[in-house]
C-alpha positions, -999 to +999 in steps of 0.1 A: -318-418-271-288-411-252-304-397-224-317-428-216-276-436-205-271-422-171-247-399-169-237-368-152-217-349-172-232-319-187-210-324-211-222-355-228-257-341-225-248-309-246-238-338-272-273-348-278-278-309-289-279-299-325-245-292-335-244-265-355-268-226-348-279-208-320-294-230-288-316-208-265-311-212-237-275-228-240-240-212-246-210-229-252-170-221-252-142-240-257-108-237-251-075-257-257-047-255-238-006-264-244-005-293-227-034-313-245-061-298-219-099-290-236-117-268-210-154-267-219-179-241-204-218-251-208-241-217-196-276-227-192-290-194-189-332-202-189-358-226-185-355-235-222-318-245-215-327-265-186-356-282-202-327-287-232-299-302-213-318-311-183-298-291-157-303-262-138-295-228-147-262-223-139-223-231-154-209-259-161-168-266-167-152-297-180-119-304-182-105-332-198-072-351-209-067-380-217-028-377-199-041-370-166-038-406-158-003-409-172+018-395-143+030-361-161+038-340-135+037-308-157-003-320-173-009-325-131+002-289-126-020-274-157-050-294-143-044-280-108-038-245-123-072-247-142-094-263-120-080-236-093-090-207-119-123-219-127-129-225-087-122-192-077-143-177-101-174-195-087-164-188-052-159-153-054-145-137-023-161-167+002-137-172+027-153-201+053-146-228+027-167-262+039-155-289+017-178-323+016-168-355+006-194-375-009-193-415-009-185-447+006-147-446+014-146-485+015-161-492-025-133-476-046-151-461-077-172-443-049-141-431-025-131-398-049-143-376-020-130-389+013-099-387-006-096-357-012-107-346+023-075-370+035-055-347+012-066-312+026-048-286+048-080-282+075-072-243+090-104-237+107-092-254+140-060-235+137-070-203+130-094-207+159-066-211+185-045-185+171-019-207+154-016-195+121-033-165+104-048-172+072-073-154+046-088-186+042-107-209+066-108-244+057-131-272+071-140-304+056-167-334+064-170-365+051-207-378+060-208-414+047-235-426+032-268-437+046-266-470+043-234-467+068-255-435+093-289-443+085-291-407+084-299-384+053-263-375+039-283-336+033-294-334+072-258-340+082-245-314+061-274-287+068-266-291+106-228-289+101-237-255+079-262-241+104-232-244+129-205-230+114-218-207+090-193-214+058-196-189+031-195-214+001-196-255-003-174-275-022-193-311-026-169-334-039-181-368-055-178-396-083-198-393-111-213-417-139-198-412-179-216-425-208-184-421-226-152-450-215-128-427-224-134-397-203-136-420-171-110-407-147-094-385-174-128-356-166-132-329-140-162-311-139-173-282-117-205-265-117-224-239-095-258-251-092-253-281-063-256-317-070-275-346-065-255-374-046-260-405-061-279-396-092-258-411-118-261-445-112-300-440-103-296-439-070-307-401-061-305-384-023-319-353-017-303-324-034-272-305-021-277-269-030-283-229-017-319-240-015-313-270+008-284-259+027-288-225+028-254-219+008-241-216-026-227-251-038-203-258-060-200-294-073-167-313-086-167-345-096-151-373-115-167-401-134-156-430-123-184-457-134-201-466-164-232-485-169-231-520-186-260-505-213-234-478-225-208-503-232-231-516-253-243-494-270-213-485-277-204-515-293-235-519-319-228-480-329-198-493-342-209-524-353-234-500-375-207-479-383-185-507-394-214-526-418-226-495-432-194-477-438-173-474-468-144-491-460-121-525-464-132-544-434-169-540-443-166-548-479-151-579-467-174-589-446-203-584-472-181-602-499-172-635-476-211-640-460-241-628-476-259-619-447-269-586-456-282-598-494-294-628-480-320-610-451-330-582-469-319-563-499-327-531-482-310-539-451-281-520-455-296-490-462-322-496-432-286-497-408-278-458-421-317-453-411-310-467-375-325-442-349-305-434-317-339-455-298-332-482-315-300-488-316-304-484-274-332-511-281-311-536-295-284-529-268-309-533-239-319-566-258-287-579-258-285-580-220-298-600-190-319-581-165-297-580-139-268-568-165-288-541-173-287-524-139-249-529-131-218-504-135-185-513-143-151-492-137-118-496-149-092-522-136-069-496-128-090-474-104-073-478-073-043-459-084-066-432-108-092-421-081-060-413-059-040-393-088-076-373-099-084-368-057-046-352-051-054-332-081-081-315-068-071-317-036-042-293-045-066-265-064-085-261-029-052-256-011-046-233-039-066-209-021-044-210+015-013-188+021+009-212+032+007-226-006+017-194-018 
């Protein structure tokens, strides 16, 4: 069922896998770190994978805290210090670095990627006047959205590419959680490109080696989640709560006697609730026009810019002068 919840994290999609045994197709690792920091790595490694998770074939990182909102300048450093590892293994030994940032700068939820651009040390102009010597070379772009160039955000980036030749692509952009709790406290990377737009159903053409002619490597942040998640959320529990062995549903079945009075069975019909139909009754529960709209935390303003200066620090990683 919980495909049926857009989201974009790899992550929550390996969720809807069985837990336990082998998955062909799908390999997993996880790994903790000191300062409360999971790193998860999804390999899809064939078409069974990708039919599995619905992804390409390719890796997929997640990091996640739940502090990276909290102002700790030492879990700041450990996120920059991973995500920077985890980049640098995908890029190799590129060296023309051609960072994209992806969204409308003037909706919030959707302004992770000019952000970070605004955060970068650009050396590609620099080097090319002989001001500074650097192993790196460092360009970015920021290419709106169509609805601001009337122009497919892919074409810009092709012709940029075709022009200046960058050895790897780092597309930068907000992403879509089915989960509230990993909104803006998630950083995912992958190597297989990304589709602008997708997670709140709104898909562009695809940003990869196929389209652009380069290796992509995709980080972004979820920022939005869909009013249907919420509540699904909320009649999971509510299941959880009614059929669950604990104080607050006993009292609720000893006060009113709903559950006797509707159907003897009933509770034992809530344990047989399928993952379909608990999305049913969510989806029934809502207007129309509900039903299409995302929602994002009150305090956005000030997370997008703390998660963009995060990652914009693990790309200047890569330049001298931060050395």
């Amino acid at each position: 069922m919980k495909r049926y919840i857009r989201t974009d994290l790899a992550l929550e999609l390996k969720e809807d896998l069985p837990e336990k045994g082998i998955i062909d197709g799908v390999k997993i690792f996880t790994r903790m770190y000191d300062e409360d920091i999971k790193e998860t790595i999804i390999e899809v490694v064939n078409k069974n994978g990708e039919l599995l998770l619905g992804k390409p074939v390719g890796t997929y990182v997640t990091i996640e805290s739940k502090s990276l909102m909290e102002g700790d300048e030492s879990i700041n450093k450990a996120f920059v210090k991973i995500l920077h590892q985890n980049l640098a293994k995908m890029m190799k030994k590129a060296e023309r670095i051609l960072v994209i940032g992806l969204g409308n700068r003037a909706i919030t939820p959707d302004s992770l990627g000019p952000l970070v651009v605004d955060n970068l040390y650009i050396t590609r102009h620099l080097i090319g006047e002989g001001l500074i010597k650097e192993d790196k070379e460092l360009s970015a772009l920021v290419p709106g959205v169509m609805a601001q160039t009337g122009i497919e955000t892919s074409v810009i980036i092709k012709s940029v590419c075709d022009r200046i030749k960058p050895d790897i692509v780092i597309a930068i952009d907000a992403l879509a959680a089915r989960e509230p709790e990993r909104l803006n406290s998630t950083i995912q990377i992958c190597d297989t490109g990304i589709n602008p737009g997708a997670g709140v159903g709104n898909n562009r053409a695809r940003l990869d080696k196929k389209t652009l002619g380069v290796n992509v490597i995709a980080i972004g942040v979820p920022t939005v989640i869909s009013v249907p998640a919420i509540v699904y959320q909320s009649v999971e529990g509510m299941v959880e709560i009614l059929k669950g062995d604990n104080d607050f549903s006993k009292d609720v079945n000893s006060k009113n006697n709903i559950i006797k009075r509707q159907d003897d069975g009933f509770e034992g019909r809530l344990e047989r609730f399928s993952d379909e139909e608990k999305y049913e009754i969510a989806c029934n529960l809502l207007e129309p026009d509900l039903a299409a709209m995302f929602v994002t935390p009150k305090n956005i303003d000030e997370a997008v810019k703390k998660v963009s200066y995060t990652i914009s620090e693990a790309i200047n990683g890569f330049l001298n002068y931060k050395q």
